[in-house]
TORTI-205796 format. One line per field, with one value per residue: z negated, y, x of N, C-alpha, C in turn; residue number from 1. Coordinates in nm, 2 decimals. Layout:
BEGIN
n.z <- (Z  ...) .
n.y <- (Y  ...) .
n.x <- (X  ...) .
ca.z <- (Z  ...) .
ca.y <- (Y  ...) .
ca.x <- (X  ...) .
c.z <- (Z  ...) .
c.y <- (Y  ...) .
c.x <- (X  ...) .
num <- (NUM  ...) .
# end
This chain:
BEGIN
n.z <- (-1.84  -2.04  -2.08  -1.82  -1.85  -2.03  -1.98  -1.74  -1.91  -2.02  -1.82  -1.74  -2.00  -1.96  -1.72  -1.82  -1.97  -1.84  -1.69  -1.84  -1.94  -1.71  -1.66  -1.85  -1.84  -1.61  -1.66  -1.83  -1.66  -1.45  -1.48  -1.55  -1.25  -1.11  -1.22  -1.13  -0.89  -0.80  -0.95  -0.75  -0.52  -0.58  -0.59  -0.34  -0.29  -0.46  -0.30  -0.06  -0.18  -0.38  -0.66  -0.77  -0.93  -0.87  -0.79  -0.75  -0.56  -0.61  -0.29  -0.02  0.22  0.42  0.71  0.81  0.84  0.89  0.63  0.35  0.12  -0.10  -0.24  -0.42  -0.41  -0.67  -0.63  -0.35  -0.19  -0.02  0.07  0.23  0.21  0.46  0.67  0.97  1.24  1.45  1.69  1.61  1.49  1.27  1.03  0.94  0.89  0.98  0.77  0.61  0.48  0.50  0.52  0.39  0.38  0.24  0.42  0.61  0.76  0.84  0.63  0.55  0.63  0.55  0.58  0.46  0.47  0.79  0.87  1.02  1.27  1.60  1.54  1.64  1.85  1.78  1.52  1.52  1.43  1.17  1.18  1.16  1.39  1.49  1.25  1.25  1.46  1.42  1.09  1.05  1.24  1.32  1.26  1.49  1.69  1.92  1.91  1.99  2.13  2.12  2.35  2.48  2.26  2.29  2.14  1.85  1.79  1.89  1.73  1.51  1.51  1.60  1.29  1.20  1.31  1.21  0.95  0.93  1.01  0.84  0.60  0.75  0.74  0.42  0.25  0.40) .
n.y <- (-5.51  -5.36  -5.27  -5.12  -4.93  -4.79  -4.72  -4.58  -4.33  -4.26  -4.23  -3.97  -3.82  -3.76  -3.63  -3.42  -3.28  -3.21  -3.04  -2.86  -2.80  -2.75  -2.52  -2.33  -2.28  -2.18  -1.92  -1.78  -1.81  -1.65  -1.38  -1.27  -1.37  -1.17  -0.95  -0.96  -0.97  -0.71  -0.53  -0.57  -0.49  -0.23  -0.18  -0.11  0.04  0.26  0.35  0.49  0.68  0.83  1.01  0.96  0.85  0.61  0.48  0.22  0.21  0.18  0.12  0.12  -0.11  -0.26  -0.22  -0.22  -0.44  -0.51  -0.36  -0.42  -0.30  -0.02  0.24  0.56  0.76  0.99  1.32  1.37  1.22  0.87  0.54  0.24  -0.09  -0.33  -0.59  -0.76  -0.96  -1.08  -1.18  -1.43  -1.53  -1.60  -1.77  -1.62  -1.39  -0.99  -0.81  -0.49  -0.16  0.15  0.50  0.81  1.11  1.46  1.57  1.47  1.35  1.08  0.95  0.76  0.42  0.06  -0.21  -0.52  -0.82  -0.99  -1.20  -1.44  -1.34  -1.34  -1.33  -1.11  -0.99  -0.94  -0.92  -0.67  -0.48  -0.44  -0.28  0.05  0.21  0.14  0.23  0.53  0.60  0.62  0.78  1.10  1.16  1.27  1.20  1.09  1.12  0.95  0.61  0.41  0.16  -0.16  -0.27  -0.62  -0.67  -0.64  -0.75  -0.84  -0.51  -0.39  -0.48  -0.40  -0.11  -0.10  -0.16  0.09  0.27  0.21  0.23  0.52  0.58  0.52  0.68  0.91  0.89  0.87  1.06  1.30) .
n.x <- (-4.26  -4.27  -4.00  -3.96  -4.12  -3.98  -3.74  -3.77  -3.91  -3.70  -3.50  -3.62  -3.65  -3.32  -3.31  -3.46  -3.28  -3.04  -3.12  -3.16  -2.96  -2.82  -2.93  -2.89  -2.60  -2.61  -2.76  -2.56  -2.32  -2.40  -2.43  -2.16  -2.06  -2.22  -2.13  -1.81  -1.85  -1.97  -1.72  -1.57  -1.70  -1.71  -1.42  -1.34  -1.51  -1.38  -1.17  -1.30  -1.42  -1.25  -1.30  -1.52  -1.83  -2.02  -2.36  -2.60  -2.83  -3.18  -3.32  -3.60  -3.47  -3.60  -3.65  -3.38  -3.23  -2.94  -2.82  -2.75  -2.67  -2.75  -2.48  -2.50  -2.26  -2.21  -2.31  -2.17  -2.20  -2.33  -2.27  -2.29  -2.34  -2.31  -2.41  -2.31  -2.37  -2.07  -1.85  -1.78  -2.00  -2.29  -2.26  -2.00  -2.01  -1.91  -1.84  -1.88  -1.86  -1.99  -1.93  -2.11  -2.07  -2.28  -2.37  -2.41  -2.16  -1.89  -1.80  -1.61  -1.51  -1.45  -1.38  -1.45  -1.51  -1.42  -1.33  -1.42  -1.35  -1.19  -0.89  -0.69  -0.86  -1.14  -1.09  -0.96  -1.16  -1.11  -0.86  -0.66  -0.68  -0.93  -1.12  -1.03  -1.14  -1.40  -1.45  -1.47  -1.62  -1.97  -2.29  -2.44  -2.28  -2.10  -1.96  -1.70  -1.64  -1.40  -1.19  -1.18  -1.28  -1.55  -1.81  -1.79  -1.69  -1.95  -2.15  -2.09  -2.12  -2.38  -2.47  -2.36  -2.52  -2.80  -2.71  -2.72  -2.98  -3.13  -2.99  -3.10  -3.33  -3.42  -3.23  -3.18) .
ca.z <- (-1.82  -2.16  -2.04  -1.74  -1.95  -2.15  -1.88  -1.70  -2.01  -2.03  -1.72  -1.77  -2.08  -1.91  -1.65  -1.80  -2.08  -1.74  -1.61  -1.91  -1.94  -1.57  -1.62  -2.00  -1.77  -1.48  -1.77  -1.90  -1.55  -1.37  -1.51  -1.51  -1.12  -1.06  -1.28  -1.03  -0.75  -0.81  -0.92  -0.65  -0.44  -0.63  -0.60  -0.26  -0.28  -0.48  -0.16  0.02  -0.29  -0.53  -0.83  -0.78  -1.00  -0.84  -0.86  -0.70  -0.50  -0.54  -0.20  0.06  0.33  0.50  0.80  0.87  0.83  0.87  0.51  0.21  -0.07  -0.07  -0.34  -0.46  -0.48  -0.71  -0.50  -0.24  -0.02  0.01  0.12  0.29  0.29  0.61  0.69  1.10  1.32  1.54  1.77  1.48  1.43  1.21  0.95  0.91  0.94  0.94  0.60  0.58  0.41  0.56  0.40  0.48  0.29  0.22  0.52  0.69  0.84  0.80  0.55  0.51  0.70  0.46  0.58  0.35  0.53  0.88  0.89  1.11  1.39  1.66  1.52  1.77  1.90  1.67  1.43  1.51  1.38  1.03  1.18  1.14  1.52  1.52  1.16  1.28  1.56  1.28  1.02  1.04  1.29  1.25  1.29  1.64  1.77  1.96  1.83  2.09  2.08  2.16  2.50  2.45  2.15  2.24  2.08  1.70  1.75  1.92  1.63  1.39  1.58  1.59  1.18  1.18  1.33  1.10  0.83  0.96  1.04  0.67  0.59  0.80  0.66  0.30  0.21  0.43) .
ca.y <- (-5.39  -5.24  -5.22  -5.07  -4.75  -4.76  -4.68  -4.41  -4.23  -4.23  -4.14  -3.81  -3.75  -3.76  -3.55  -3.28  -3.23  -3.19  -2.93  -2.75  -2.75  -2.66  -2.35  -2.29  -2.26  -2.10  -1.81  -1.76  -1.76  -1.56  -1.20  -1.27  -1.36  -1.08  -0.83  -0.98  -0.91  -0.57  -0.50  -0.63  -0.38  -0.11  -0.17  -0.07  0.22  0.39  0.37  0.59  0.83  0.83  1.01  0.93  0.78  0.48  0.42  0.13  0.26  0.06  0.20  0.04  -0.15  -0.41  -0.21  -0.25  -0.58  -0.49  -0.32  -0.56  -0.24  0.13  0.30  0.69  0.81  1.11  1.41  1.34  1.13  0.72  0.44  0.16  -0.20  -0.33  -0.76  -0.79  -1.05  -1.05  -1.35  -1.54  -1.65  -1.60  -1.81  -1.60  -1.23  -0.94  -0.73  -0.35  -0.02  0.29  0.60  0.94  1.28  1.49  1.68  1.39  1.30  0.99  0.95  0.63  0.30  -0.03  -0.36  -0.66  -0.93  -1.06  -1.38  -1.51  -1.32  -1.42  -1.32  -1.01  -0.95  -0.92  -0.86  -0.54  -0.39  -0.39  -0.20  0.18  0.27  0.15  0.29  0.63  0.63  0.68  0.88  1.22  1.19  1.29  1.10  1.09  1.09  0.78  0.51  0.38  -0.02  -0.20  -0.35  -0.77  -0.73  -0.57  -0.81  -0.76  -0.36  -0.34  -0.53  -0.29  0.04  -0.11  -0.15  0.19  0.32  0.13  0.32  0.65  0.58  0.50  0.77  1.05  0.85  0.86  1.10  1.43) .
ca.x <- (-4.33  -4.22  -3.89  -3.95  -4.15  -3.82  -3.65  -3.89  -3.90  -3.54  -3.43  -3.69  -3.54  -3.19  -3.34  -3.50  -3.17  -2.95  -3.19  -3.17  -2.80  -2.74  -2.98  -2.77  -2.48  -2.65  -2.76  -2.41  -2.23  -2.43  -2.40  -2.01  -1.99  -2.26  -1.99  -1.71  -1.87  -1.96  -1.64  -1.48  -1.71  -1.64  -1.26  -1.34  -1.62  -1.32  -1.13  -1.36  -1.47  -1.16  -1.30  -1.67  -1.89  -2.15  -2.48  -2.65  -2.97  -3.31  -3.43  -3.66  -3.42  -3.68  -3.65  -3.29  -3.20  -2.77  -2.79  -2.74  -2.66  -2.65  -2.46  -2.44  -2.12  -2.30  -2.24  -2.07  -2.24  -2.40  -2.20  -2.40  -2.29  -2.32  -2.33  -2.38  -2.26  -2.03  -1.84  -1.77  -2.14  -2.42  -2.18  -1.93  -2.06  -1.86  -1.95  -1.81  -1.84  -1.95  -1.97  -2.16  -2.09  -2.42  -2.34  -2.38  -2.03  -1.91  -1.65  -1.50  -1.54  -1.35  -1.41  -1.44  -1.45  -1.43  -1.26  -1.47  -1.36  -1.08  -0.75  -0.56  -0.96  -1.28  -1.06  -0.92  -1.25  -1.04  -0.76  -0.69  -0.72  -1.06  -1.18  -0.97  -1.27  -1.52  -1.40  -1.45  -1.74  -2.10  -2.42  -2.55  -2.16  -2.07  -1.84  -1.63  -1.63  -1.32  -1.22  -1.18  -1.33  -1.70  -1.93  -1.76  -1.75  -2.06  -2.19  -2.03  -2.13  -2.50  -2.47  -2.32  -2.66  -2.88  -2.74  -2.73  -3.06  -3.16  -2.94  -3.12  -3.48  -3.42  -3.13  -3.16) .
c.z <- (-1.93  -2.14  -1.89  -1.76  -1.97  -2.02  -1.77  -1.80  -2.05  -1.94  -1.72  -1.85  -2.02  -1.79  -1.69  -1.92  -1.95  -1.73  -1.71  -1.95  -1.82  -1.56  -1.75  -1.88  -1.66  -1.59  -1.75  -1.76  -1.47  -1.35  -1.49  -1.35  -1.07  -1.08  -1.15  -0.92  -0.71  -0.80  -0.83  -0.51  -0.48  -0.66  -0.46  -0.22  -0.33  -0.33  -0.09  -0.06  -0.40  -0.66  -0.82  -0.90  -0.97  -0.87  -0.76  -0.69  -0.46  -0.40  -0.08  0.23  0.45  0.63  0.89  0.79  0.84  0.71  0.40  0.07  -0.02  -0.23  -0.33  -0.49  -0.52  -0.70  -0.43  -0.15  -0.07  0.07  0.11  0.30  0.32  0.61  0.85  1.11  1.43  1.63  1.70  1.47  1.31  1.03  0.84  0.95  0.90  0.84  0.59  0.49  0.48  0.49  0.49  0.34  0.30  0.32  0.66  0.85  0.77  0.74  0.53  0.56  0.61  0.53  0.50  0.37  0.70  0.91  0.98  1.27  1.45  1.59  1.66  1.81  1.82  1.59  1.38  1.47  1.23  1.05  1.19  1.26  1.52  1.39  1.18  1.39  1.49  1.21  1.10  1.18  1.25  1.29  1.43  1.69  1.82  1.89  1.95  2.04  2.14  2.25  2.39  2.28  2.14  2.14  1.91  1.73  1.76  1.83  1.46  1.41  1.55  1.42  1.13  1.21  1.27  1.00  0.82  0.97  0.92  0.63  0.62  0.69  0.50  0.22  0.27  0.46) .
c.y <- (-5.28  -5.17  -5.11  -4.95  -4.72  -4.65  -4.51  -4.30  -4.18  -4.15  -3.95  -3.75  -3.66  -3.62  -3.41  -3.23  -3.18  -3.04  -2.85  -2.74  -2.68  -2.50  -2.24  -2.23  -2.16  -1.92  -1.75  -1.70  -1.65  -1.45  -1.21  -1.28  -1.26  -0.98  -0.80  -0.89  -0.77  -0.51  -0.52  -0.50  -0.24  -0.06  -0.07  0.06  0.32  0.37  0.49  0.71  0.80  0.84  1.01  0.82  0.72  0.41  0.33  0.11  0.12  0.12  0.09  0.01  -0.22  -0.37  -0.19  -0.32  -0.58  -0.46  -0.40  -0.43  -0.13  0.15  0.46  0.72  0.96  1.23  1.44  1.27  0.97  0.63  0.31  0.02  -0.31  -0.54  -0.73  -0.91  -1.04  -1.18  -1.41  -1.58  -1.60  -1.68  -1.74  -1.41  -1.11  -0.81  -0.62  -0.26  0.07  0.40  0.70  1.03  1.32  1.54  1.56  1.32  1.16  0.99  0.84  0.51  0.18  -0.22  -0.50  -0.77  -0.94  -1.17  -1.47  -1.52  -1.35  -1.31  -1.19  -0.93  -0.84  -0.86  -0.78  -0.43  -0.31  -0.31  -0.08  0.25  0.26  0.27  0.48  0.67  0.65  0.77  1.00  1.29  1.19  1.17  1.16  1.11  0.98  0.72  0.42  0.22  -0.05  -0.28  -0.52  -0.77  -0.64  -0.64  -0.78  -0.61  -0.35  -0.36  -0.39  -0.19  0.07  -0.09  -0.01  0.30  0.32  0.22  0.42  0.65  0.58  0.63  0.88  1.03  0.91  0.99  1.29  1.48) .
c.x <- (-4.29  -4.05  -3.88  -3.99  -4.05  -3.76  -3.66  -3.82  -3.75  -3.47  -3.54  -3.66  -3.39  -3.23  -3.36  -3.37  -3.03  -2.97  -3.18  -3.03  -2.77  -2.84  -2.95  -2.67  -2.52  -2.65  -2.60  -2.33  -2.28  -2.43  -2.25  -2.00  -2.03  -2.17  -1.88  -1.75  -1.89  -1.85  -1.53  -1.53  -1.66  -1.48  -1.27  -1.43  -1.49  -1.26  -1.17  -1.38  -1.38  -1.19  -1.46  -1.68  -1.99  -2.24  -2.57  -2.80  -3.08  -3.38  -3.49  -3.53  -3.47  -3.70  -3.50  -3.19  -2.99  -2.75  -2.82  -2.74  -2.65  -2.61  -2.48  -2.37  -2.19  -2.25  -2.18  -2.14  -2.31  -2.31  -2.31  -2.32  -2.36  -2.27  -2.39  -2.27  -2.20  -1.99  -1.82  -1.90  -2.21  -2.30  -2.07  -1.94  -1.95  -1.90  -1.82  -1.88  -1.89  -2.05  -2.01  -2.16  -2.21  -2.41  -2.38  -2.28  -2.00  -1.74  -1.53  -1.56  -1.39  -1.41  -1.41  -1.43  -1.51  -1.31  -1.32  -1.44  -1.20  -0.95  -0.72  -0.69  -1.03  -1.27  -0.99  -1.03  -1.20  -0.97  -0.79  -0.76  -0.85  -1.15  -1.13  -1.09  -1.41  -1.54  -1.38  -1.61  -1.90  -2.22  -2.48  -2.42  -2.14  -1.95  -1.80  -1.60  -1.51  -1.26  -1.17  -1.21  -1.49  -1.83  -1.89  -1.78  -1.88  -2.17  -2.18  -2.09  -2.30  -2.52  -2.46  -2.48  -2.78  -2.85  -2.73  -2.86  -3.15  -3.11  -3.04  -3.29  -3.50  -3.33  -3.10  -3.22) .
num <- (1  2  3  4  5  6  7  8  9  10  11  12  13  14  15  16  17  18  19  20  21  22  23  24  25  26  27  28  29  30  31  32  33  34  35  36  37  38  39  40  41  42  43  44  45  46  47  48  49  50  51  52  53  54  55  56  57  58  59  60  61  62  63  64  65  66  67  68  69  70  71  72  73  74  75  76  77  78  79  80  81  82  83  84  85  86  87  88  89  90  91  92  93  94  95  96  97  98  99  100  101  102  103  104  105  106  107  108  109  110  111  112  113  114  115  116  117  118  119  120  121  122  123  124  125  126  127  128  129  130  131  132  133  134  135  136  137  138  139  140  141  142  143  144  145  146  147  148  149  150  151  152  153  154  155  156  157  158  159  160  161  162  163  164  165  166  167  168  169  170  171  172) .
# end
């Protein structure tokens, strides 16, 4: 019986010295991958706003569900980034960029990832012809989806609406 305490007490020792190392470690790493990640979007916000300077808006999203972050490129415009799904699945969503001048035109469309979607298809939402169908148009213009690949644009176009929509709510 005494051994068997021993042992209890041991492994809960063992247990809670884990739990406080992996949340030591959790501390430490976590501001570093959050840093990354930022900078990794903001590799790409410059893209759309060169010599801007970005500020990462606490604003109420909970009504469209496509928008993960807006930023302030500080006058000039909002950039919204955008996770929907497209034919790739719920798994593997496609996550972009899209930016609006104060004027509300839309200035810059960047994609970040779709990997999910078919190769030659889905995944012509990244190429220029498609993002050349955006740029330079305003809010309440249509966005022309892509033949054999409607379900990714149409995915994208709907995102695009979502944050114009936010956009028009919050911003103008």
């Amino acid at each position: 019986m005494k051994k068997m305490i021993t042992l209890a007490l041991f492994l809960a020792v063992v247990a809670g010295l884990s739990g406080a190392a992996l949340s030591l470690v959790y501390s430490v790493t976590d501001p570093i991958i959050q840093e990354a990640a930022i900078a990794s979007e903001k590799e790409n916000l410059v893209k759309i706003y060169p010599s801007a300077e970005f500020k990462l808006l606490e604003t109420d999203t909970s009504e469209f569900p496509t928008i993960q972050n807006v930023y302030e490129a500080v006058g000039s415009g909002y950039v919204y980034k955008c996770s929907v799904v497209g034919y790739g699945g719920a798994s593997t969503p496609i996550v972009y960029l899209i930016a609006l001048d104060n004027d509300g035109t839309y200035k810059g469309f960047e994609v970040l990832d779709c990997s999910g979607e078919t190769s030659g298809f889905g995944s012509k939402v990244a190429e220029q012809p498609f993002k050349d169908g955006i740029v330079g148009k305003n809010i309440g213009d249509s966005v022309d989806t892509i033949t054999g690949a409607t379900i990714s644009s149409a995915a994208v176009t709907n995102g695009i609406e979502e944050a114009s929509a936010h956009y028009e709510q919050n911003f103008k």
